[in-house]
C-alpha positions as CSV (number, residue, x, y, z in Angstrom):
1,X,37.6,-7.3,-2.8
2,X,35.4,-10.3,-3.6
3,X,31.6,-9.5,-3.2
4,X,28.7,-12.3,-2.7
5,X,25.5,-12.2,-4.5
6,X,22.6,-12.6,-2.3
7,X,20.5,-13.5,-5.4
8,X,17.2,-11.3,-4.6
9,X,15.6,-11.3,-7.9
10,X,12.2,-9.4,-6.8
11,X,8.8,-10.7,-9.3
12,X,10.2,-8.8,-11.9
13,X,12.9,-6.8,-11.1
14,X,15.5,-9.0,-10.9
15,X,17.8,-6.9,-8.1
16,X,21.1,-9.3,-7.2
17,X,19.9,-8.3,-3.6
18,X,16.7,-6.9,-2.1
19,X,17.9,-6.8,1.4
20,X,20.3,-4.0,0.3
21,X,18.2,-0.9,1.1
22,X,17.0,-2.2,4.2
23,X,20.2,-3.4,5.5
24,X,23.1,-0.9,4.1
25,X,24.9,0.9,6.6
26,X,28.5,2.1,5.2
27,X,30.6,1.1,2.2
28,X,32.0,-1.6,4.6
29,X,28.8,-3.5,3.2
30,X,29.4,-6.1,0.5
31,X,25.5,-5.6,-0.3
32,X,25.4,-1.9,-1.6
33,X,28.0,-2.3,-4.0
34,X,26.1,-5.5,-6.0
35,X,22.4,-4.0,-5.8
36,X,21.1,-2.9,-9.3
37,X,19.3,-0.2,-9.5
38,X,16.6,0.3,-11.6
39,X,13.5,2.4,-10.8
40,X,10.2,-0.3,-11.8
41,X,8.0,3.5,-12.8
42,X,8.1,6.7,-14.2
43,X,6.3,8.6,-11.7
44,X,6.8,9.2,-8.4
45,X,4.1,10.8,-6.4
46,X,0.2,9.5,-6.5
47,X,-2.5,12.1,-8.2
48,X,-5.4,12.5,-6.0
49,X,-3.7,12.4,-2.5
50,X,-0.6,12.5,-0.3
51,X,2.3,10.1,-1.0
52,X,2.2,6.7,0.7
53,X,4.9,3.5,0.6
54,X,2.7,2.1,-1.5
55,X,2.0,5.0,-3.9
56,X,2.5,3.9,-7.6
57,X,2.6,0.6,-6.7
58,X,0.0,0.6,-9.5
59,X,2.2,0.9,-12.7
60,X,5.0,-1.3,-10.4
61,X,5.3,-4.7,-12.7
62,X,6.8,-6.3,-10.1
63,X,3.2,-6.3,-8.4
64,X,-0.9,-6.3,-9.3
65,X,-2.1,-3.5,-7.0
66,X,-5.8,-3.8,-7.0
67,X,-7.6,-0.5,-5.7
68,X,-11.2,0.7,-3.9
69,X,-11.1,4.5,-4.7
70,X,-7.4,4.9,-5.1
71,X,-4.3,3.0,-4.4
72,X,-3.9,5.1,-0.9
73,X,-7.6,4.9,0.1
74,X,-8.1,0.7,0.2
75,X,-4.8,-1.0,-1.6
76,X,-5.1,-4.6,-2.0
77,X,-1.2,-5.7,-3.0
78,X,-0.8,-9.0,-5.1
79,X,2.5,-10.6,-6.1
80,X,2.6,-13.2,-9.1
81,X,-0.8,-13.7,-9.1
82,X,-1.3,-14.4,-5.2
83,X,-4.0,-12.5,-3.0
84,X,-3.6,-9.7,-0.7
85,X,-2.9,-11.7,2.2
86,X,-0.5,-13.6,0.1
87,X,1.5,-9.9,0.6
88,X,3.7,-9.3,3.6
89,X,4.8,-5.3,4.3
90,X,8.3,-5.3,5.8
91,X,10.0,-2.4,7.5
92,X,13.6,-2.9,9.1
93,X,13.2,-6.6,10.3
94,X,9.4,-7.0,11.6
95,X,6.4,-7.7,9.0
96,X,3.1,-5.3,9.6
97,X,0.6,-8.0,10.2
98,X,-2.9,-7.0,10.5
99,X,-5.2,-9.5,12.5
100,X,-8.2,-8.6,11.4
101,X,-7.5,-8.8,7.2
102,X,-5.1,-8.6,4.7
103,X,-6.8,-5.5,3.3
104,X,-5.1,-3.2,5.9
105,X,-1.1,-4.5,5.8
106,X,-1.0,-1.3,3.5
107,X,-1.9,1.0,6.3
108,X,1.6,2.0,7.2
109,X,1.5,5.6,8.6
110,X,5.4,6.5,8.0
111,X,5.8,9.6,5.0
112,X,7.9,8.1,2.2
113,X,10.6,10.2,3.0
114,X,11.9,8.1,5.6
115,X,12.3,4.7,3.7
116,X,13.9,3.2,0.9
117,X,12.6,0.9,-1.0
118,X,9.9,-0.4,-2.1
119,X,12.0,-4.2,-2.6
120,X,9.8,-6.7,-3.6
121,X,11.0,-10.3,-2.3
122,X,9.9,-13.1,-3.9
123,X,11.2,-16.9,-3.5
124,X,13.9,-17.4,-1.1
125,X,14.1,-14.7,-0.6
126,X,10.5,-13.8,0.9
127,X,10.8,-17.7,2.4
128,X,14.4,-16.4,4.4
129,X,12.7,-12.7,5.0
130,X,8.9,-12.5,5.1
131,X,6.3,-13.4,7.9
132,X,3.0,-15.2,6.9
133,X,3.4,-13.7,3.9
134,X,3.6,-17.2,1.6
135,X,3.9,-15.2,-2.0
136,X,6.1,-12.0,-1.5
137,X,6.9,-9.2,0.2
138,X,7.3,-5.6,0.0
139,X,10.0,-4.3,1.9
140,X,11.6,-1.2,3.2
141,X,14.6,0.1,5.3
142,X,15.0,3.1,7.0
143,X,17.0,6.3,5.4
144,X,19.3,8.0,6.8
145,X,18.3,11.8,8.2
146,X,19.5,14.3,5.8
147,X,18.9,18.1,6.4
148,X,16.3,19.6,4.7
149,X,12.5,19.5,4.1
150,X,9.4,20.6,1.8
151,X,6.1,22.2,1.5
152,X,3.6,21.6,-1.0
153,X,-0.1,22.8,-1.6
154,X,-2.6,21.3,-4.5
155,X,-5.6,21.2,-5.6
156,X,-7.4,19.7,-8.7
157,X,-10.8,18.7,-10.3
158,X,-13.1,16.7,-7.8
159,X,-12.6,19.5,-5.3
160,X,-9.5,17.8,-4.2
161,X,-6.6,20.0,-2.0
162,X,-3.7,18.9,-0.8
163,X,-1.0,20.5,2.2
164,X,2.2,18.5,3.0
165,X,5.1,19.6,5.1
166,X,8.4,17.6,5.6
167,X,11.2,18.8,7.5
168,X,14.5,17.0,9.0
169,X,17.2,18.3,10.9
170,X,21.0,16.3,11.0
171,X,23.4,17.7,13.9
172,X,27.4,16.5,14.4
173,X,27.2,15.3,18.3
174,X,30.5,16.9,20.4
175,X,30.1,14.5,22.7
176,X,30.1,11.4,21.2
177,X,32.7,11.2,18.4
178,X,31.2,10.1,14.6
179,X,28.2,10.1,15.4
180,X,25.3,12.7,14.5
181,X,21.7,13.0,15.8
182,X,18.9,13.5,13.9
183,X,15.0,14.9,14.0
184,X,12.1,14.5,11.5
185,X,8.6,14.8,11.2
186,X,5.9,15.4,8.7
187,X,2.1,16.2,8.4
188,X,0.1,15.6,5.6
189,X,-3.8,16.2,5.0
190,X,-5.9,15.6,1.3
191,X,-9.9,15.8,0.5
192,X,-11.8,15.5,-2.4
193,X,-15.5,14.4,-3.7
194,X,-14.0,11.7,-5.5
195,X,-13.5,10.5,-9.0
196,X,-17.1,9.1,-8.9
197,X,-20.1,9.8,-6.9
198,X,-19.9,8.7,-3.6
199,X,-16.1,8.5,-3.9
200,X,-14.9,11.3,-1.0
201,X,-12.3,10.9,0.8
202,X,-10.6,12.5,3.9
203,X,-6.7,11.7,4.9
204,X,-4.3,13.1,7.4
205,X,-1.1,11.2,8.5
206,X,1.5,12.5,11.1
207,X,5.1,10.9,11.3
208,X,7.8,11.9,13.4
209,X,11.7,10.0,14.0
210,X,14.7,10.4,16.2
211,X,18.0,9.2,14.6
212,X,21.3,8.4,16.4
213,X,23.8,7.3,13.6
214,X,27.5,6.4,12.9
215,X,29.4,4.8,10.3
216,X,28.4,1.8,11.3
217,X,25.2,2.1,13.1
218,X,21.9,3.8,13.0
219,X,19.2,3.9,15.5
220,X,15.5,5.1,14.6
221,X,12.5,5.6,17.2
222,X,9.6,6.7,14.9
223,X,6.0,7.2,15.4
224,X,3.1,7.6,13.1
225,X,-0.6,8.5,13.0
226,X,-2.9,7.9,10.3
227,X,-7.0,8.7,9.8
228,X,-8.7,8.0,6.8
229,X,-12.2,8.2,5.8
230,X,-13.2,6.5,2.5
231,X,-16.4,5.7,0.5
232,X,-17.0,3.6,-2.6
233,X,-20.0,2.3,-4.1
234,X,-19.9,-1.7,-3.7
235,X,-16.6,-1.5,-1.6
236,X,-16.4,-4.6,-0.4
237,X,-20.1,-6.0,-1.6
238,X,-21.4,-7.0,-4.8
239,X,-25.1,-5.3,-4.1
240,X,-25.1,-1.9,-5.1
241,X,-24.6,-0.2,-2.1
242,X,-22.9,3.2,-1.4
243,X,-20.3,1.8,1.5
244,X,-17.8,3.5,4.0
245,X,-14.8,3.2,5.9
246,X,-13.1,5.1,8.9
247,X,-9.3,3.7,9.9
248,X,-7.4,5.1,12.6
249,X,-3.9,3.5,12.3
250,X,-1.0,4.2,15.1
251,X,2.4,2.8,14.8
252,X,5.7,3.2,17.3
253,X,8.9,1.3,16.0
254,X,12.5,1.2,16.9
255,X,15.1,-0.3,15.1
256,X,19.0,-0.8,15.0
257,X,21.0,-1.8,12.4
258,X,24.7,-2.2,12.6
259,X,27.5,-3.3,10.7
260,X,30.6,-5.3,12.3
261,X,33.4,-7.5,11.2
262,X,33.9,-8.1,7.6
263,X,31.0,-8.1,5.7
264,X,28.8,-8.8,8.6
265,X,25.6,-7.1,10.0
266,X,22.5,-7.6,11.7
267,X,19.4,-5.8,12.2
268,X,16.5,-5.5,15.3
269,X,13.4,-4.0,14.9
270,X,10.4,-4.1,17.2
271,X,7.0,-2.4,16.8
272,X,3.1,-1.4,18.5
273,X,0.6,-0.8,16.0
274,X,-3.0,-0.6,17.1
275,X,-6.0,0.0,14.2
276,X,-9.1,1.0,14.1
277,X,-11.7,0.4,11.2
278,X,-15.6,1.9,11.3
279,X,-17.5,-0.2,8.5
280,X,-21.0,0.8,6.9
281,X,-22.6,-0.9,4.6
282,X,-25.1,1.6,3.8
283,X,-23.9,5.5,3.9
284,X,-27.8,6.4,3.6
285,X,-29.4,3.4,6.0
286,X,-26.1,3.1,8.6
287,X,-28.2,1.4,10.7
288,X,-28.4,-1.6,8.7
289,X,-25.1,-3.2,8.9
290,X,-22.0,-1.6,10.5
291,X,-18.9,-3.2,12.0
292,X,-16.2,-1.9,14.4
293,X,-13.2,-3.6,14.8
294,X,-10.1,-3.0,17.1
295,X,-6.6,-4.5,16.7
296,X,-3.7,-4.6,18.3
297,X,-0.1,-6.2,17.4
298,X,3.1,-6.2,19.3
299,X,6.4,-7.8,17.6
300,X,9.8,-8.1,17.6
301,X,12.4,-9.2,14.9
302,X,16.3,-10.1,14.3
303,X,18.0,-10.5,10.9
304,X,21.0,-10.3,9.1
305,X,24.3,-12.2,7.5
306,X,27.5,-13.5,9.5
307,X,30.4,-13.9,7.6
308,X,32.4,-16.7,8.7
309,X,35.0,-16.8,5.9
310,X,34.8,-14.9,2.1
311,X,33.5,-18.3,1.1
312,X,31.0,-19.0,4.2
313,X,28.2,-16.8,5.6
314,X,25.0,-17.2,7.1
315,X,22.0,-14.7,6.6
316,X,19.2,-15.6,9.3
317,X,15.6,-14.2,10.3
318,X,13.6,-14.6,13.1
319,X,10.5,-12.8,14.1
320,X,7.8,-13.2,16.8
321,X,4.6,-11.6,16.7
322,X,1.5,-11.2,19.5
323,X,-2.2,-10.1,17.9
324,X,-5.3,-9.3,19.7
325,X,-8.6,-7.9,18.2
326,X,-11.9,-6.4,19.3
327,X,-14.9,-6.8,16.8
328,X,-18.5,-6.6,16.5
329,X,-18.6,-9.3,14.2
330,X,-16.2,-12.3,15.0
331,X,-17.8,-15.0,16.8
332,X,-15.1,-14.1,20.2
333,X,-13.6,-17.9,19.9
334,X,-10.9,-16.3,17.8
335,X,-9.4,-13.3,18.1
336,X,-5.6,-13.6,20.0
337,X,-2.9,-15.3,18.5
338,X,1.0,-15.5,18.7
339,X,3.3,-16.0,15.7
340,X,6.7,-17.5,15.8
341,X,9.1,-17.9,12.8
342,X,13.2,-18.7,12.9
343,X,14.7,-18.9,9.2
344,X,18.3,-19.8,8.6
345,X,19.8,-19.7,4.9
346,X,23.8,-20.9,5.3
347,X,25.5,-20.1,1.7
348,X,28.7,-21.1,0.2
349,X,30.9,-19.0,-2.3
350,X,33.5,-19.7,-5.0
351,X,35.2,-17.2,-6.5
352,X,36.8,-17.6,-9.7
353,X,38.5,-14.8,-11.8
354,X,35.7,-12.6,-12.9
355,X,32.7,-15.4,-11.9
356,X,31.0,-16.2,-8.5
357,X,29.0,-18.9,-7.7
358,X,27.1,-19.1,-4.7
359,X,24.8,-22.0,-2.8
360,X,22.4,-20.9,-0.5
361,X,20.3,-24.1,1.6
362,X,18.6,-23.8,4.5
363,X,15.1,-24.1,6.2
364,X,12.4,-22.0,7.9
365,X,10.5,-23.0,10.5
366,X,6.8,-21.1,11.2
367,X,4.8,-22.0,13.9
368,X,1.3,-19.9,16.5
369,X,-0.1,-21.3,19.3
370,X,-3.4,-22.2,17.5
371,X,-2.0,-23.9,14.3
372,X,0.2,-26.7,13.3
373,X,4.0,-25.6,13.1
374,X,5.6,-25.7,9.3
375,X,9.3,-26.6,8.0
376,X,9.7,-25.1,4.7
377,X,12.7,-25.9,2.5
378,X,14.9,-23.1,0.7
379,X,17.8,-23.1,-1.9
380,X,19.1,-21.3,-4.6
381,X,22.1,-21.3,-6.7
382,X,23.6,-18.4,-8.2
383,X,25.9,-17.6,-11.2
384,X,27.4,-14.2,-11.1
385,X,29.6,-13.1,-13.8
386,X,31.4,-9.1,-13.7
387,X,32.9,-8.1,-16.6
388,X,36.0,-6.1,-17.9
389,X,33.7,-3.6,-19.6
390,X,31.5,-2.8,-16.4
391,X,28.5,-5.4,-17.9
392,X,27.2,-8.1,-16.0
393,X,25.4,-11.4,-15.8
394,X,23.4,-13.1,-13.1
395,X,22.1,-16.4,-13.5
396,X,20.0,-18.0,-10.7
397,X,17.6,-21.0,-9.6
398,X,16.2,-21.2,-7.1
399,X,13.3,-23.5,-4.9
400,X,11.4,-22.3,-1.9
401,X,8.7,-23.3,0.2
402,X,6.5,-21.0,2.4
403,X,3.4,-20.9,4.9
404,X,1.0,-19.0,6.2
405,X,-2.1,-18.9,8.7
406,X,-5.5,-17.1,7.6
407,X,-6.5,-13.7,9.0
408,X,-9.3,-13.4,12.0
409,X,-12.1,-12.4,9.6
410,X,-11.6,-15.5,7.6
411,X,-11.4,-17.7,10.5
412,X,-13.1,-16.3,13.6
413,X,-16.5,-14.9,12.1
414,X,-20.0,-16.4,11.6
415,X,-19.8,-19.3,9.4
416,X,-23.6,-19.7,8.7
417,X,-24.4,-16.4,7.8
418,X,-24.1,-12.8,7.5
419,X,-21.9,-11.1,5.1
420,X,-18.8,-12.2,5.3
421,X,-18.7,-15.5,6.0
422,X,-15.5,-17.5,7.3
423,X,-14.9,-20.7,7.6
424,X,-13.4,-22.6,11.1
425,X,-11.8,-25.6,8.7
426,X,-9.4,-23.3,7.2
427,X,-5.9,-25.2,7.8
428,X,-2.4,-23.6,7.4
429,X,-1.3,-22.5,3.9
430,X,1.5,-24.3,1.8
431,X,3.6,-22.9,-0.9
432,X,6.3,-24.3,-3.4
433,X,8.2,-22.1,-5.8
434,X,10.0,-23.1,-8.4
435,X,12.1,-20.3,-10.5
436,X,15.0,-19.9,-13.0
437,X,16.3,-16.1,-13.5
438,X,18.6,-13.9,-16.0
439,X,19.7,-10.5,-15.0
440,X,21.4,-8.8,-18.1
441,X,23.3,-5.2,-17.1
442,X,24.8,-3.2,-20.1
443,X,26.3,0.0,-20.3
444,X,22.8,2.0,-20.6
445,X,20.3,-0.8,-20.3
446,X,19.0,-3.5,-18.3
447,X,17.0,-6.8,-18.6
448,X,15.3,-8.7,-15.5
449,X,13.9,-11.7,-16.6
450,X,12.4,-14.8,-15.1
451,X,10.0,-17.7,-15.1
452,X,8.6,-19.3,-12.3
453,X,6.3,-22.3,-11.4
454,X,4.0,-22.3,-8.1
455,X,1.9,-24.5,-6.2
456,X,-0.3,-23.0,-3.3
457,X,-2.0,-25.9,-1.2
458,X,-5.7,-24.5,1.1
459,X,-4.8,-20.9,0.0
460,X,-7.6,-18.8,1.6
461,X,-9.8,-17.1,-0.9
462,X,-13.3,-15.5,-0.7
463,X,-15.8,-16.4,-3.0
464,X,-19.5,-15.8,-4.2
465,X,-22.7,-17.6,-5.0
466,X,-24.9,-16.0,-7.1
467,X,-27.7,-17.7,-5.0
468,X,-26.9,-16.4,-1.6
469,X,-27.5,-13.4,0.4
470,X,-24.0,-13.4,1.9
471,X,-21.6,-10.9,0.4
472,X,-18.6,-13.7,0.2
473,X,-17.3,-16.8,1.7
474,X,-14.0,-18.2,2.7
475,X,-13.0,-21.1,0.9
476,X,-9.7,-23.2,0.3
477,X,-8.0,-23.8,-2.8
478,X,-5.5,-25.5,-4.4
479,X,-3.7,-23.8,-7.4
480,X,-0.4,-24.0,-9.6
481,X,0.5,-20.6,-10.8
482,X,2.6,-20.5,-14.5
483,X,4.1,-16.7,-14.9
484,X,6.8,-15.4,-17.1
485,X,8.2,-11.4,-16.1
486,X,10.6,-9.2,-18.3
487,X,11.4,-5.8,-17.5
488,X,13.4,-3.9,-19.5
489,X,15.5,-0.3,-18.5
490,X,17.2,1.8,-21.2
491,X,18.9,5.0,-20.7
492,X,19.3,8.0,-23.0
493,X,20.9,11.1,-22.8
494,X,17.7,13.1,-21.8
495,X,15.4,10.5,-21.4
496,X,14.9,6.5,-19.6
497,X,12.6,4.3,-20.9
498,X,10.9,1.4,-19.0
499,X,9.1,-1.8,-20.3
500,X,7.6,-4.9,-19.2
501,X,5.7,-8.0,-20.1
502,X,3.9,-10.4,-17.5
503,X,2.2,-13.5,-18.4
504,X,0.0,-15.6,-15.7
505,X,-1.4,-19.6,-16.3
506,X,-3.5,-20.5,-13.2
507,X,-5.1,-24.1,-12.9
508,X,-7.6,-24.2,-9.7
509,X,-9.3,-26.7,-7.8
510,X,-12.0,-25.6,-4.8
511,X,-13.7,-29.4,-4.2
512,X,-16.6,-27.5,-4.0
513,X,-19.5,-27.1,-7.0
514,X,-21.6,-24.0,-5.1
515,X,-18.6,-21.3,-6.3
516,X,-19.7,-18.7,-9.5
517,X,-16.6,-16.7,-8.7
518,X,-13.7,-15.4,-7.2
519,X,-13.0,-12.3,-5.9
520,X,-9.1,-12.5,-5.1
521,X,-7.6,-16.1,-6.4
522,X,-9.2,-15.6,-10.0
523,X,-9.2,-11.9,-10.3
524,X,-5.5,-11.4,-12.0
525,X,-4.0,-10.5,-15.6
526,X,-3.6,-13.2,-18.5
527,X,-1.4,-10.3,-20.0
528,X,-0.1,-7.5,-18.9
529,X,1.8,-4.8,-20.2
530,X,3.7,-1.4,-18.7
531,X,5.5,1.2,-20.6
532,X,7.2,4.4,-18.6
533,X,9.3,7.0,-19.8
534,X,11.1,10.0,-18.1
535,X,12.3,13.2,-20.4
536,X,14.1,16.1,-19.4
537,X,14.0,18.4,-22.8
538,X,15.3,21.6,-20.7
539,X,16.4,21.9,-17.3
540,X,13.2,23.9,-16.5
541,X,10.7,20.7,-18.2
542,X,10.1,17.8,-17.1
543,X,7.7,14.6,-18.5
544,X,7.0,11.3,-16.9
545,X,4.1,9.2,-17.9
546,X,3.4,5.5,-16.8
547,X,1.2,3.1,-18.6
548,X,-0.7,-0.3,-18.3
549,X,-2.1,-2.4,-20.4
550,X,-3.7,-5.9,-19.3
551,X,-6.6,-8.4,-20.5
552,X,-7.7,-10.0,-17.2
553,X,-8.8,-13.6,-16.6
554,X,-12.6,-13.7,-16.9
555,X,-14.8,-13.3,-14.0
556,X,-18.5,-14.0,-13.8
557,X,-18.4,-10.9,-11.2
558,X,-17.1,-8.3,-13.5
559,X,-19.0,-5.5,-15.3
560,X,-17.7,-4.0,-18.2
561,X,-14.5,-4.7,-20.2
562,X,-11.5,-7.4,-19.4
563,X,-9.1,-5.3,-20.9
564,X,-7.8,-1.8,-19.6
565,X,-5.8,0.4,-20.2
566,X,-4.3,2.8,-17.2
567,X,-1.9,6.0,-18.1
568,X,-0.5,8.9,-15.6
569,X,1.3,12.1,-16.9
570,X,3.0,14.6,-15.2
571,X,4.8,17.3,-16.2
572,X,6.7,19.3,-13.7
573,X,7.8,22.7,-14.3
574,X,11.6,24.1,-12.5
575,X,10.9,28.3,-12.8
576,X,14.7,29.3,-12.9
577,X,13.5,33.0,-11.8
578,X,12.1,31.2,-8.5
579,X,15.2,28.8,-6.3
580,X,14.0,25.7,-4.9
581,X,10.5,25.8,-6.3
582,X,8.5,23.5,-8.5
583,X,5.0,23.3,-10.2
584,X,3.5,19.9,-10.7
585,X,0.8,19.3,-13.8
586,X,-0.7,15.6,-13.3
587,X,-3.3,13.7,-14.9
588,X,-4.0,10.2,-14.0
589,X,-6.5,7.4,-15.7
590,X,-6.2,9.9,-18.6
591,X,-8.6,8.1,-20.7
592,X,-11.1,7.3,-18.1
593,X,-11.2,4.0,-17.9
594,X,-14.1,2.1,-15.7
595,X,-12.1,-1.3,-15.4
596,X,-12.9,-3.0,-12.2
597,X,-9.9,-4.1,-10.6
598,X,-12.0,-5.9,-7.9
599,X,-14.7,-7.6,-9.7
600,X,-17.5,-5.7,-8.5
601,X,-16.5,-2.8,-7.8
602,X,-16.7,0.5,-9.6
603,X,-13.1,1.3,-11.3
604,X,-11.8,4.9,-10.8
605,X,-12.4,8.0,-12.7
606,X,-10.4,10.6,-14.2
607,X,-7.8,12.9,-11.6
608,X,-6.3,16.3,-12.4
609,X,-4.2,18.3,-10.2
610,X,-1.9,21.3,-9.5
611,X,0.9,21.5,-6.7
612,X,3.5,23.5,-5.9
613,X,6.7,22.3,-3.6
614,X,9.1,24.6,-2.1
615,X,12.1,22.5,-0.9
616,X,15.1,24.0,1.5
């Protein structure tokens, strides 16, 4: 049977099709059986708190995730050297947009269990699939229920502890024939000091799903509850001060997905997510400056691919998306708006011997009710070649254009003071992406290459003057973005290595002389390097370590060095004398390093800890 390549070649992990995960039902799907797989890190689980979708995202080359505390506490998620609004979060067919900032997309209060993923889409891809998300996006599907669950306690230096539980339940139905019904729900809590003073942190998430599946179908109603309490010196300020946060984050989603026809499927997803965010500047004066904010986002989304033919198919998105917030701080003549965005991608195949080639052209179309409506261009043309011996080449190009609005704290705050100061001129962003992309699959290695060219027209940043008593301003700017990715996967008998290489040009133009530096635009890697490596000597050891190496672009904000070097190591220990139990050793920043990934703002410290997982 002839299979299609959807050409989703993620930053750097060139996978012939991202939308895999999200939208694989059976092995009537002509998407599973052309996905690559290839894990982007070592490690799995985070050191210092519970697992989140974003965990690890750290040591992921396909992204820059640039932390406060710790990747779980306040993750701001880049993508080819864009910002963290540049970032969309996908889940099923919707995008988790936050009104208020960029800085809380990551607040996604489902346990890892439940998703695949992460797939990072990029270029057409993101233009077809994402949502005001002009760079990439981060996407995940949901799993199917399998029977089962876990238990784990930690604890570590800091005064950190840990207690996770994760159980799922998978019945046959009598009486409805192939199809099963499925529970799941987990709880998770974590504490510590922190890794520097004034660190702390307190997290507890709550998840649960119902699952009605077939071979075809699967239906998930899921809820989630998430409370975090966070501080950090300098947090979101460049003034020495010990700040905090407390987010409460609630999410109900229901999704379908279904397969029908030949090669044909579709997917609806539809979501309520309301969040909560306590801000003080000042831990010891709170009375100073604090902010409350309240939002609240409703949406509903459609995707998937028709086949008309085994030449002819067309994979289409649509998403619509209501926001309201409540603040303190915003100026009240901004804070509703409504989202629409239709995307259509029609592609052609032909199928010669062992070669496909396949042309994908379409058009998306993004429009609110406050802002000017955007027709964006999109086409890519892929070669895909299968050969005798089981190796394979994928050859691509590809051209895409994408938009997005600015968030309400950008937009809808004070514009003359205060300390965080928007800016009402901000117009609609504009992005064209040129790429050209070699996947390479051997026998027991892999290389994901590609090099890309991007312009970004009134991208939104936040900036700072050194002479000013605000904290940062929103500013446009224009810039062309230069990168080059390679990431390389080799397998051994008792081990996997993984390499890769990034390089980033930027070229910047604010039309304004009053800017000393960026906080977001300018703060990414020249260079940047990541080495993982899994190895199972015995059956009762195991090692995984993850490392990073970059030298990032100058920034008149930064204290310290430009160049850092990140490493986590775990060793996990399988006791044959005890079934279905596990002891985890990890360590990460294992050298310490103070690096500020914000410019700023204090870099992390040192984390050790201990856990032990029982699983049934």
């Amino acid at each position: 049977m002839n299979r299609t390549p959807h050409l989703i070649i993620p930053a750097i992990l060139c996978s012939v099709t991202a939308f895999a995960n999200a939208n694989t039902l059976s092995d009537e799907s002509p998407i599973e059986k052309i996905t690559v797989e290839a894990s982007p890190t070592a490690n799995k689980l985070p050191v210092g708190t519970f697992d989140s979708p974003i965990s690890n995202l750290e040591y992921d080359p396909r992204v820059d995730l640039q932390s406060r505390n710790m990747a779980e506490a306040q993750a701001d998620v880049t993508i080819r050297g864009g910002i963290f609004e540049n970032t969309g979060f996908r889940v099923g067919s919707v995008t988790l947009l936050d009104p208020q900032s960029g800085h809380y997309f990551a607040e996604i209060p489902i346990a890892p269990q439940m998703l695949t993923g992460p797939d990072v889409l990029t270029g057409a891809d993101n233009a077809l699939y994402g949502m005001n998300s002009s760079v990439g996006t981060v996407s995940f599907g949901w799993k199917p229920i399998i029977t089962g669950g876990s238990v784990s306690l930690g604890t570590g230096t800091n005064d950190f502890n840990l207690q996770s539980i994760h159980a799922a339940k998978n019945t046959q139905l009598d009486s409805l024939a192939n199809y099963t019904l499925g529970f799941e729900g987990e709880y998770s809590h974590s504490q510590s000091d922190g890794t520097i003073d004034n660190g702390d942190h307190d997290f507890s998430r709550a998840s649960a799903r119902v699952q009605l599946a077939s071979e075809h179908s699967q239906t998930d109603l899921f809820f989630g509850s998430q409370d975090k309490f966070f501080g950090w010196p300098n947090l979101y300020t460049p003034f020495g001060v010990n700040e905090t946060e407390d987010l409460e984050t609630r999410l109900w989603m229901l999704n379908h997905k279904q397969n029908y026809a030949d090669n044909s499927n579709f997917e609806v997803s539809a979501y309520y997510r309301t969040h909560d965010d306590h801000y003080i500047y000042s831990r010891e004066n709170p009375s100073a400056f604090e902010a409350f904010h309240k939002s609240e986002v409703k949406s509903f989304g459609l995707s998937g691919r028709h086949a008309q033919s085994d030449a002819l198919a067309i994979n289409y998105s649509a998403q619509f998306i209501d926001d309201s917030i409540e603040s303190t701080t915003l100026e009240n003549n901004f804070t509703s708006r409504k989202y629409y965005k239709l995307s259509i991608l029609p592609q052609y195949t032909i199928a010669q011997k062992n070669q496909q080639l396949t042309f994908r052209l379409g058009a998306a179309y993004d429009d609110t009710n406050r802002d000017d409506a955007e027709v964006s261009a999109i086409g890519d043309i892929t070669l895909n070649t299968q050969n005798s011996d089981g190796t394979a080449q994928t050859l691509y190009l590809s051209y895409a254009q994408a938009s997005q609005v600015a968030g309400y704290t950008a937009i809808g705050g004070s514009d003359s003071g205060g300390l965080f100061r928007s800016n009402y001129n901000l117009e609609r962003e504009t992005t064209s992406n040129l790429e050209l992309g070699l996947l390479l699959e051997e026998q027991s290695w892999q290389l994901n290459s590609a090099i890309f060219y991007r312009k970004d027209n009134n991208l939104t940043d936040w900036t700072f003057n050194f002479d000013s008593t605000s904290a940062r301003f929103a500013n446009p700017v224009d810039i062309d973005t230069a990168g080059v990715e390679f990431l390389a996967t080799k397998h051994f008998d008792t081990a996997k290595l993984i390499a890769s290489y990034t390089y980033l040009h930027k070229s910047e133009n604010y039309g304004a002389a009053d800017i000393d530096a960026s906080f977001y635009a300018l703060n990414f890697p020249d260079h940047r390097l990541t080495l993982g490596a899994v190895y199972n000597p015995t059956d009762i050891l195991e090692f995984r370590i993850d490392n990073e190496w970059r030298t990032q672009h100058k920034n008149s904000l930064r204290n310290g060095n430009d160049n850092a070097l990140f490493t986590q190591l775990t060793l996990k220990i399988t006791p044959p004398q005890l079934s279905n139990l596990f002891i985890t050793l990890a360590a990460d920043n294992l050298w310490d390093e103070s690096f500020e990934e914000i410019p700023g703002t204090p870099g992390r410290g040192e984390q050790y800890t201990l856990s032990a997982t029982y699983s049934w």
